[in-house]
C-alpha positions in Angstrom: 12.2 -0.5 -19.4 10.7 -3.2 -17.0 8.3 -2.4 -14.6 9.2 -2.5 -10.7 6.4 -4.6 -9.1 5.3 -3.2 -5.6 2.6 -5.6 -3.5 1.0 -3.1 -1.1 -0.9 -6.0 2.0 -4.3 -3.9 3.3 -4.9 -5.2 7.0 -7.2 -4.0 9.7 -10.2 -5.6 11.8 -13.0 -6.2 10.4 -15.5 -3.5 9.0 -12.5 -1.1 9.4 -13.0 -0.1 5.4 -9.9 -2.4 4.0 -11.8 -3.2 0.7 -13.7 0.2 0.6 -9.7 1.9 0.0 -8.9 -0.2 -1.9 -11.7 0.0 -4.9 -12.3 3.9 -4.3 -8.7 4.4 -4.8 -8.3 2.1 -7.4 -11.5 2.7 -8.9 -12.6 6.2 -7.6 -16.0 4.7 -7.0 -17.8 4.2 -3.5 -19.8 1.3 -2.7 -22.1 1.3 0.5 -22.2 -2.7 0.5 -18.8 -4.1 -0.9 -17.6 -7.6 -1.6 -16.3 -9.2 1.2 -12.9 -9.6 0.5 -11.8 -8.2 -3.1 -9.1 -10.3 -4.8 -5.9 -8.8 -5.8 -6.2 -5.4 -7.3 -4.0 -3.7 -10.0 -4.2 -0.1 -9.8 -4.1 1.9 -13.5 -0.6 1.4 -14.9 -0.4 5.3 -14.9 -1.2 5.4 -11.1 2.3 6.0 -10.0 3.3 7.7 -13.3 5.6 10.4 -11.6 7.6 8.2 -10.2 11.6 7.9 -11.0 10.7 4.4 -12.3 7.7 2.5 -14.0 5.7 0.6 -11.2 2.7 -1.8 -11.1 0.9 -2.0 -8.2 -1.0 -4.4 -6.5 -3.3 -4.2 -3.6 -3.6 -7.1 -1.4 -7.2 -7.3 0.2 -7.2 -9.0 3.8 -9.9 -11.4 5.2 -10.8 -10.8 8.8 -12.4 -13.8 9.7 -9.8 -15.7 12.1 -9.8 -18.9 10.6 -7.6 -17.0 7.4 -5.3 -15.9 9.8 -2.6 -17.6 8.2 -3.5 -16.2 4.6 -3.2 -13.1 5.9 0.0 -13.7 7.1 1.6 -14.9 4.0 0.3 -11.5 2.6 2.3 -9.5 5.1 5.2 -11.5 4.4 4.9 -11.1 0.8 4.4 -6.9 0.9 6.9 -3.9 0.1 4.5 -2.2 2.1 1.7 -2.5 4.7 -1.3 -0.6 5.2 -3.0 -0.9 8.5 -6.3 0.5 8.5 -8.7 1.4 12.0 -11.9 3.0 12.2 -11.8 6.7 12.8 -15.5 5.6 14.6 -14.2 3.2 17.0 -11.7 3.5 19.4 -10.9 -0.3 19.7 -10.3 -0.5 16.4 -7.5 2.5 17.1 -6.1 0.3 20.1 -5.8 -2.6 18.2 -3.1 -1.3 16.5 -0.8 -1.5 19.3 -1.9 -4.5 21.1 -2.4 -6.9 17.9 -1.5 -5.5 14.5 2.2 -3.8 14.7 3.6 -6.3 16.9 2.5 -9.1 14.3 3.6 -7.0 11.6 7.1 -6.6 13.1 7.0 -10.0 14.1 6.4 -11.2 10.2 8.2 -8.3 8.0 10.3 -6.5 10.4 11.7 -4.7 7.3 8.8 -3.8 6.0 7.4 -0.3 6.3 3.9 0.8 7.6 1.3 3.5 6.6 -1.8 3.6 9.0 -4.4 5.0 7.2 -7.5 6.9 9.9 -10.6 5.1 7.9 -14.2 6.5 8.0 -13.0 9.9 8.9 -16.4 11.8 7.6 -18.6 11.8 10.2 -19.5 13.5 13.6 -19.0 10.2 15.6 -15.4 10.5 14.2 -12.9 10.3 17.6 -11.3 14.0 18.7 -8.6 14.6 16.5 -6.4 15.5 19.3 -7.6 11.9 20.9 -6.1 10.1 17.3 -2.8 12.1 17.4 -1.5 11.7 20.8 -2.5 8.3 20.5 -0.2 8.3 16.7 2.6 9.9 17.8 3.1 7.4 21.0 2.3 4.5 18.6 5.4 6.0 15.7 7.6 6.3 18.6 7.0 3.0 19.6 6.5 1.4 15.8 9.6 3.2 14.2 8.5 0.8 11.0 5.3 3.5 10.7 6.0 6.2 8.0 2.7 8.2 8.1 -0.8 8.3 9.6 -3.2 9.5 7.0 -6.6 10.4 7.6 -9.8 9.2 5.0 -12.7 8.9 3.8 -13.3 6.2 1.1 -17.0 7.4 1.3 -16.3 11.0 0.3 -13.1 9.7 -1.7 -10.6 12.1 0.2 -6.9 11.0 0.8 -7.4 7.7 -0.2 -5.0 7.9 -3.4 -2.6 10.3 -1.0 -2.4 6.6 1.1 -1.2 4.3 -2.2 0.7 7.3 -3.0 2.6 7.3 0.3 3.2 3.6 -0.1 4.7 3.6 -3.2 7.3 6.5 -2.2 8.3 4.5 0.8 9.4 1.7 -1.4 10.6 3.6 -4.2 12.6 6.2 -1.9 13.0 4.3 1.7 14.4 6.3 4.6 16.1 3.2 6.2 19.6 3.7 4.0 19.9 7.6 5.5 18.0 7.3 8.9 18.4 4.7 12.2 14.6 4.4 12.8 15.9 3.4 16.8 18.0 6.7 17.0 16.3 8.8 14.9 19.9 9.9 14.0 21.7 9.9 10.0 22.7 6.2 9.5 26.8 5.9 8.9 27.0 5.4 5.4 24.4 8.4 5.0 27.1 10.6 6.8 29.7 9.2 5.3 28.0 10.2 1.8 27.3 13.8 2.6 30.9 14.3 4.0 32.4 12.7 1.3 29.9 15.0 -1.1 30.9 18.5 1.0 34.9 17.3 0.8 34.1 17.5 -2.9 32.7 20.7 -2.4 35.5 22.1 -0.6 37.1 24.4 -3.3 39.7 26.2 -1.4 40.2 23.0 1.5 39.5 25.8 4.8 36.3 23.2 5.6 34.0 26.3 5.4 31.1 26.5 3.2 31.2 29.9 1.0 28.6 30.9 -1.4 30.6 29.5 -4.5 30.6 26.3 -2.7 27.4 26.3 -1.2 26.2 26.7 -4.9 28.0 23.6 -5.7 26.5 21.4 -3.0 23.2 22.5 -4.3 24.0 21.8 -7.8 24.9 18.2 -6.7 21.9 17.4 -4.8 19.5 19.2 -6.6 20.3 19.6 -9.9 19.2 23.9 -9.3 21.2 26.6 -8.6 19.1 29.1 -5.8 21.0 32.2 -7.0 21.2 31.6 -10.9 18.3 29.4 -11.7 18.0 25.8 -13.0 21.3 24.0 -14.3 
């Protein structure tokens, strides 16, 4: 079977830790003075191996500097997915998300989705947590494109694989088909689907779900019967 490639764009101001995700991720090693910009990195080819399909993914390091403004424009155009990375540390860095890097994102790859990953999230200098989600959930309301906020520490090499993870599950599985990220509401088709699926389950045609058929409807999305056990 061929292998699905997924191009996962890091992006983020400068000394925000873009480079430090990507290598202890990749790498599971943490360096306190790394390259500048990495070039493009291939993560294990068993990285994603639970996956419903074979993957290979590739991380997209992001200069800062502004004359490579443009490069790094081409590299959000060319991503499945975009992570935007801030500076648990520094509050500009946070603010900078709304005023500069998700409106250029949407602006670029309005399809694309969006994982903010909460870098440098390991010492006492850290913002209040409370501070960082109020802040995320007005930015996700606004930014429908952003799937998750993750918080990490490269340094102490916590939740930075749970970011790449996240990535590659909102390519592989993508929410846009079921939900209207505007609405917030089932998309047509997606209701269409799971009326046509509980007409199918409709044994005895009253439109009522009993416990024969609602053991049906669980055998066709799941696969697992809750009352008898795996099918």
């Amino acid at each position: 079977m061929s292998r699905r490639r997924i191009n996962v764009a890091v992006v983020g101001d400068k000394g925000v830790g873009k480079t430090s995700l990507i290598t202890s991720a990749a790498q599971e090693v943490f360096s306190e003075r790394p390259v500048p910009v990495l070039p493009p990195t291939r993560f294990p080819a068993d990285f994603a191996a639970g996956s419903a399909e074979p993957v290979d993914v590739i991380a997209y390091d992001t200069s800062s500097r502004a004359e490579d403004a443009q490069g790094v424009d081409e590299t959000i155009k060319a991503a499945d997915v975009i992570i935007v990375c801030f500076d648990a540390q520094r509050r500009s860095t946070l603010q900078r998300l709304r005023s500069d890097w998700l409106p250029r994102i949407t602006h670029l790859r309005a399809a694309a989705p969006v994982i903010i990953a909460c870098c440098k999230d390991d010492s006492e200098d850290t913002l209040p947590t409370e501070q960082i989600r109020e802040f995320m959930e007005s930015l996700i309301r606004e930014f429908p494109v952003i799937e998750v906020s993750i918080r990490t520490s490269s340094k102490k090499l916590r939740s930075v694989l749970d970011v790449f993870y996240q990535a590659i599950k909102t390519v592989l599985y993508p929410k846009a088909p079921l939900l209207d990220a505007g609405t917030g509401r089932l998309t047509t088709p997606c209701v269409k689907a799971l009326l046509r699926i509980f007409l199918m389950c409709d044994l005895d045609g009253v439109s009522s779900s009993s416990n024969r058929q609602q053991q049906q409807q669980q055998r066709c999305f799941y696969l697992f019967d809750i009352w008898g056990g795996r099918q």
